[in-house]
N, C-alpha and C positions, 0 to 999 in steps of 0.2 A: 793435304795431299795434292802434288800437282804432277803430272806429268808434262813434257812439250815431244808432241814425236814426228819427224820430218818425213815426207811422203815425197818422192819426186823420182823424175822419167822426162821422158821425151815428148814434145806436142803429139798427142795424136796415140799416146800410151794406155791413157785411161787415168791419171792417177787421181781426178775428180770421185770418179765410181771407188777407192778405197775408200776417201775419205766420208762419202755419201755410204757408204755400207756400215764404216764403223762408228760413225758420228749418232747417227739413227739406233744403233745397238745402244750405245753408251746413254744416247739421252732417255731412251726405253727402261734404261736400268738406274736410272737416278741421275747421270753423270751432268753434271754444267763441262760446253765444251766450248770453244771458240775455233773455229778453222782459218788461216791465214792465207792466200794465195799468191801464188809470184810466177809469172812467167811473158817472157820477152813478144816482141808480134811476128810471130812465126806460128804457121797452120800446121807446119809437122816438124818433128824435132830440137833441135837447141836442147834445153835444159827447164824443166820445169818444176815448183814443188809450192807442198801445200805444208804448214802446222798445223797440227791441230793438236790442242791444247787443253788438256783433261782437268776435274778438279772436283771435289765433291764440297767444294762451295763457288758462290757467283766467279765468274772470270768472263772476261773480253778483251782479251789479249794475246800476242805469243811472246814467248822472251827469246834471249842470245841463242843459250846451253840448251840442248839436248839430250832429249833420254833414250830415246831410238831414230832407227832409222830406217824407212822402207824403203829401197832401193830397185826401180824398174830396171835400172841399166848401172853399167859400172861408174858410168862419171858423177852420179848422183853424191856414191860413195866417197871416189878421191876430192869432191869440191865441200862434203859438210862432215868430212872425218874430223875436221880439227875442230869443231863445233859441241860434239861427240864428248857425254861428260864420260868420265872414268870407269863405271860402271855400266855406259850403256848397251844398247843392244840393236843389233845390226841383222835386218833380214835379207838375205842375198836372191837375186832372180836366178839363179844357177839350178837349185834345184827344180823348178817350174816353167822350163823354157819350154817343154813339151805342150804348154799349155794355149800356146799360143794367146790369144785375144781375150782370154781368159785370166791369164796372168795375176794381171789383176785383181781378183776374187781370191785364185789361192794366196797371194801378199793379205788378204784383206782376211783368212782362213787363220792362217800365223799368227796375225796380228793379233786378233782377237784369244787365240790358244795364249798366246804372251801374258795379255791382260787377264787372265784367268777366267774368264767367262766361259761357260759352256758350248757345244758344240749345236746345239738344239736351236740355243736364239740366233745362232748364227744362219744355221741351213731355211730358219724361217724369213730371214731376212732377204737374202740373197735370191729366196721364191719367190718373197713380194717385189723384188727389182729387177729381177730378171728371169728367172722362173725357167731355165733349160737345162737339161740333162748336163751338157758340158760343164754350163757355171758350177751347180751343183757338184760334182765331182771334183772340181778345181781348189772348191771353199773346205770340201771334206779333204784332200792332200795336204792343200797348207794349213788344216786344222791338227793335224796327225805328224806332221814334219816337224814341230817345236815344242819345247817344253816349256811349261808354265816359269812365270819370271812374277808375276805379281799376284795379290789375290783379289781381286777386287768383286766386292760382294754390291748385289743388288742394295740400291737406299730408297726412300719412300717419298723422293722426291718428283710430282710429275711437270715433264717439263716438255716445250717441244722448241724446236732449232729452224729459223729464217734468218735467211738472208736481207739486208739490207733493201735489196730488187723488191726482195719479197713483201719484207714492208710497206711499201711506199704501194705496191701492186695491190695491199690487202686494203690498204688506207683509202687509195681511190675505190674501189670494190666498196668497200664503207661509205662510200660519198654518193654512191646511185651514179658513177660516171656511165654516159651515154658514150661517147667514143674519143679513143685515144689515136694520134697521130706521132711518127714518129720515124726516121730514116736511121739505119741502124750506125750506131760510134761508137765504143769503147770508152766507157762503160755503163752506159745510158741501153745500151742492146738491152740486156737480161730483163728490164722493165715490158719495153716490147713483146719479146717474146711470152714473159708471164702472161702478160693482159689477153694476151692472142690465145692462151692455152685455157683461158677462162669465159670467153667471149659465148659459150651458146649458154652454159651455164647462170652466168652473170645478165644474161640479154645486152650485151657491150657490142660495140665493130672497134678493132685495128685496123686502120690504113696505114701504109706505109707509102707515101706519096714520092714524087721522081726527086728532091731534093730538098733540104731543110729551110728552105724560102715557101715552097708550097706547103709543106707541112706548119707553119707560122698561119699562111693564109688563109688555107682550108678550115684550119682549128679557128679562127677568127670566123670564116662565113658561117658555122656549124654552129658556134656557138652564139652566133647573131637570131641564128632562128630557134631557140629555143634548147640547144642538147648541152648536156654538162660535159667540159671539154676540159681535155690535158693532154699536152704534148711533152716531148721528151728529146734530149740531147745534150753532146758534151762540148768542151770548148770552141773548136772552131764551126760549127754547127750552130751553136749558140749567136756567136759572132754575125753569121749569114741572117738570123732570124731578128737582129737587133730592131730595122724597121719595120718590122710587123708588131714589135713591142712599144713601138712609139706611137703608132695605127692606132694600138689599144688604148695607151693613153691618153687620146685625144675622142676616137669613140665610145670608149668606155665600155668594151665588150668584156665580158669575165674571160679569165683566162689562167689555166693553172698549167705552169714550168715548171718538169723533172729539169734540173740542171746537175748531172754527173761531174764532177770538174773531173780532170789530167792534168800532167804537169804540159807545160807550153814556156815559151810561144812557139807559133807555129806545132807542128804534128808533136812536137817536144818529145816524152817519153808516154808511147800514147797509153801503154797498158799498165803504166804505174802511176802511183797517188799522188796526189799536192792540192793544198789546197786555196790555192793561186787563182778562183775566181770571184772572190767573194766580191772584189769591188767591181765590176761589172754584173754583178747579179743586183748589187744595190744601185749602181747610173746608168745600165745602158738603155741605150734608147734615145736620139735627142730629144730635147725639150727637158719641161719639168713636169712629173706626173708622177702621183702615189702610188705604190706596191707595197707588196708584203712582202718580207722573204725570214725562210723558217729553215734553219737546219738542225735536223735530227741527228744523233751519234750513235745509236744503237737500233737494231733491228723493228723494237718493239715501241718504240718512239719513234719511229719512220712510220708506226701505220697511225698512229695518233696529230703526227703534225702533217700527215698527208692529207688527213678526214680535215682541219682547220685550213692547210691552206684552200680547199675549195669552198668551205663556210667563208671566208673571207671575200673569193671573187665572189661569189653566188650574191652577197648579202650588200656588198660595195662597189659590184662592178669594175671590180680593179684587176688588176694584176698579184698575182701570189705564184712565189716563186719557192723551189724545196729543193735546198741548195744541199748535195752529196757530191762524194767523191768517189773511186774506184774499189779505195780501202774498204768504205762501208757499204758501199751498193755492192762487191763479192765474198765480202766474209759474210762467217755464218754464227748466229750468236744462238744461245741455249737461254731459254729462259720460264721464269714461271707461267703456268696457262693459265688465265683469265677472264673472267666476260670483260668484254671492252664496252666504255663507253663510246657509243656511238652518235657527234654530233647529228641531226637531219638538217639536212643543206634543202630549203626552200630559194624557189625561184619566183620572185614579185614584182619582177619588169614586164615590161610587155615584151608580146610574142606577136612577129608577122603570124597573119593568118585570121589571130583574133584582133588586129588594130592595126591602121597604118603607124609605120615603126620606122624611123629615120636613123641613120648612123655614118658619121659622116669623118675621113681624116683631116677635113678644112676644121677651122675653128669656126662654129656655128652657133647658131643663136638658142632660143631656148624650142623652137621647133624644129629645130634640126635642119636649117635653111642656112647654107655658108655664107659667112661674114667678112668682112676686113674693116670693119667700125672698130674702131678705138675703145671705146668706151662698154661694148658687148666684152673685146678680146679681155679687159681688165674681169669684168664681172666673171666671166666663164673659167678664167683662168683661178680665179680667188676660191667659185665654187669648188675646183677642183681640188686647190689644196686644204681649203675645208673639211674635203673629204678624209685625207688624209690623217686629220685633227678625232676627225669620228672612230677611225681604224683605232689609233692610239689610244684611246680611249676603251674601245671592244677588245684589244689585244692584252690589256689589264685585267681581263677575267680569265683569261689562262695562262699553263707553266710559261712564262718567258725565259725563264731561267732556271736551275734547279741546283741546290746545295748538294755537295756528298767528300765524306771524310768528318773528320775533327769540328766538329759547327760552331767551338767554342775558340777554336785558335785563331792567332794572330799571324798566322801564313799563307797567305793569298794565293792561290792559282787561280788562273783565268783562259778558257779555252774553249770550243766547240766545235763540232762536228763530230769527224770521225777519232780525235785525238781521244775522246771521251772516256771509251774504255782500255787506253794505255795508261791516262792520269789515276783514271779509280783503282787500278790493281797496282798502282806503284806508288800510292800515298797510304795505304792501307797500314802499314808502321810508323809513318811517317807524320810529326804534329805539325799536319795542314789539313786545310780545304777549299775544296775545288768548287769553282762556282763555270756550272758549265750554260754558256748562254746558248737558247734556243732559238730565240726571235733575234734577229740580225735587224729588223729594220718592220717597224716600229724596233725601237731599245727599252730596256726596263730601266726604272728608276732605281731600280736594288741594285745595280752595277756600282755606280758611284758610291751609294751608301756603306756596303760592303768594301770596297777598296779605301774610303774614310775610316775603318775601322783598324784595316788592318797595320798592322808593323812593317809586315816586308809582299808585298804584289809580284808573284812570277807569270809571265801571259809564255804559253807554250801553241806553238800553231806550225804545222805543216808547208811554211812559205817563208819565202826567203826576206820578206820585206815588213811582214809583222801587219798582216791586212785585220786584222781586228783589234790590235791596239791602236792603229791609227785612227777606226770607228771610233775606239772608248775615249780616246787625245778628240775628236772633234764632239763627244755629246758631253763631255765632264768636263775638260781641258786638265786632265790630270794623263799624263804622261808616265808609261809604263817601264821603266830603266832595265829593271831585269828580265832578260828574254831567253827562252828556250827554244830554237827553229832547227827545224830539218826540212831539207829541200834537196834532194836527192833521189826523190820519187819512191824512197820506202814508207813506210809507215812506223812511229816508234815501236820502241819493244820496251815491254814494261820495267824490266830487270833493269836495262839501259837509262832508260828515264829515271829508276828513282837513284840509281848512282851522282847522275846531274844535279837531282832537287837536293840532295844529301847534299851537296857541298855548299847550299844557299841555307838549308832549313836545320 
């Protein structure tokens, strides 16, 4: 069973608070859901909407077709009627205008009466979110305005629903961060925000410094003196902090980077997806100097490669970067609950206060005293990439990569990040598998192995120029022919993707 049902309205409408009402009901009741977000940079109005995508097995995706549609205003209607399968169902703001700012709740009352669920788990929910006489009578109108269309009965699945933000928010939270720095950009914000909303609890500070030059340097002094640090931002923000990441390189200060991509150059399309930074998340900075960079595809693998990239600065004094995009830092994925393993990030440098402590962006000797000796600059620079050799070697004991589909087949996909959960739900009939890489840099040895095995290699990636078969052509020198890209600042849809992979596999 799957349903996809479209939610959209005006900036400034609400239609986050449906999806948030009924997403929370559905995962309560067993449901795997995925939510999909789209909307222009505009603070009121235009056109905005959310999927979300039901399923009472795993999913992390939306597709083309839909089954309904919740409609805040009329244009919602005339722009995804054609969208709209044959049989589906259309909830109009017509009857609920009375409801003003509420709206929202009775669509979200409907919706829920649609999906056959009862009226109880709904009025409890709606208490725990918002909890006033008005909402409440809102949810109760649009629970009584429709007639049931499906039956969907409680399963025995338990599950809970984060977002992307949220992972990556839980993962530091996991790592004992001490404080995070951060200037708010689309779609690197919603991290900010999290951590700020966690801060007395977690014993954390949020700064939000005057621009993303200070925010690079602050998190660089902080973390010279001893506090476990991460900063956060999106393309051109990134861009501005590049010399603070070449600082690092050459001091050796730990340093952990939320890097949200947008599509670019320039402001590009800032509130939609692409995943157009990978190669600046792997060079920038001049000079030559070791990092890590990890990108997660799913919500609950954002809080596991978030806990690693700070074992890594912590343990190697490097740079570790957790490279997302807009796609996965604002969807919201369903998934199983867990105890997680939790790396513990020790800290075994010295610390001003208990030692004199040097750190310096000159190339410097081994006491931390600036040099321009020849024969210092070779040794220092050799150590450093040394370093790099020990990383590779540490990044060997965990997932760098991770198999899913067909394990026996001769149909190669090759992808990561946020395409992650488009591939898995649209190779699911399909005799392939997907080899989704996690570590961008260190690379795994099972890339190449894996593509030696196979018959036919498809790499699929969210950029126009194929930035991760270009990695795999420089660590294998095996060359990807067949490509699947989108660059248009959506994200795929499952259904779509496996129409493309059909005509290869």
């Amino acid at each position: 069973m799957r349903l996809n049902i479209l939610i959209g309205g005006g900036a400034g409408q609400g239609i986050n608070k449906i999806s948030s009402i009924v997403s929370q009901i559905l995962v309560k009741q067993g449901y795997y859901v995925f939510n999909y977000r789209d909307y222009p940079s505009l603070i009121r109005g235009g056109h905005n909407f959310n999927v979300l995508s039901i399923s009472d097995n795993q999913i992390q995706s939306h597709e083309s077709k839909i089954d309904g549609i919740v409609a805040m205003d009329n244009l919602t209607i005339s722009k995804h009627n054609k969208e709209l399968k044959k049989k589906g169902f259309i909830i109009r703001p017509t009857k609920f205008l009375e409801y003003g700012l509420n709206l929202n709740v009775a669509l979200s009352g409907a919706l829920i009466k649609i999906l056959g669920f009862g009226n109880k788990i709904l009025i409890e929910e709606v208490k725990k979110q918002l909890n006033n006489k008005q909402a409440l009578e809102a949810a109760n109108k649009g629970f009584e305005s429709y007639d049931k269309k499906y039956s969907l009965k409680k399963l025995k699945n338990k599950l809970i629903i984060k977002s992307g933000s949220q992972g990556v928010a839980d993962g530091a939270v996991d790592s004992k961060i001490d404080l995070y720095f951060g200037y708010p950009m689309t779609p690197s914000t919603p991290v900010l925000n999290i951590l700020a909303s966690k801060q007395k609890k977690n014993k954390l500070k949020v700064i939000q410094p005057e621009n993303e030059l200070a925010v690079v340097n602050n998190a660089l002094g902080a973390s010279f003196s001893g506090a476990k640090v991460m900063i956060g931002t999106s393309g051109g923000g990134y861009d501005l902090m590049a010399e603070g990441l070449s600082l690092q390189g050459m001091s050796e200060i730990p340093l952990v980077v939320y890097l949200a991509s947008r599509p670019g150059p320039g402001t590009g399309i800032p509130t939609y997806t692409m995943q157009g930074d990978l190669d600046v998340a792997l060079r920038s900075g001049h000079g030559e100097f070791p990092r890590v960079v990890i990108a997660p595809g799913t919500a609950e693998q954002a809080i596991q490669k978030t806990n690693e990239a700070f074992y890594f600065a912590q343990k190697f004094n490097t740079l570790s970067i957790v490279l997302s995009d807009k796609h996965l830092a604002e969807s919201a994925f369903s998934f199983k609950e867990k105890a997680r393993k939790i790396l513990p990030i020790s800290m075994k440098r010295k610390i001003p206060g208990e030692t004199i402590v040097k750190a310096s962006g000159y190339e410097h000797d081994f006491h931390g005293n600036t040099t321009e000796n020849g024969e210092m600059a070779i040794k220092k620079t050799q150590l450093r990439l040394k370093k790099y050799s020990e990383i590779k070697k540490e990044a060997s004991k965990f997932e760098m990569v991770q198999m899913h589909g067909k394990k026996a087949s001769k149909n190669l996909i090759i992808g990561w990040g946020s395409t992650t959960g488009a591939i898995i739900d649209s190779i699911k009939d399909l005799d392939a598998k997907f080899l989704q890489v996690l570590y961008l840099k260190p690379v795994s040895k099972e890339i190449k192995k894996e593509m030696e095995k196979a018959k036919k290699v498809i790499l699929i990636e969210n950029n126009v120029t194929g930035q991760l078969g270009r990695l795999i052509r420089e660590k294998t020198g095996i060359k990807i022919e067949k490509r699947i890209l989108r660059y248009d600042g959506r994200p795929f849809k499952s259904d779509e993707l496996k129409k493309e992979l059909s005509k290869w596999i």
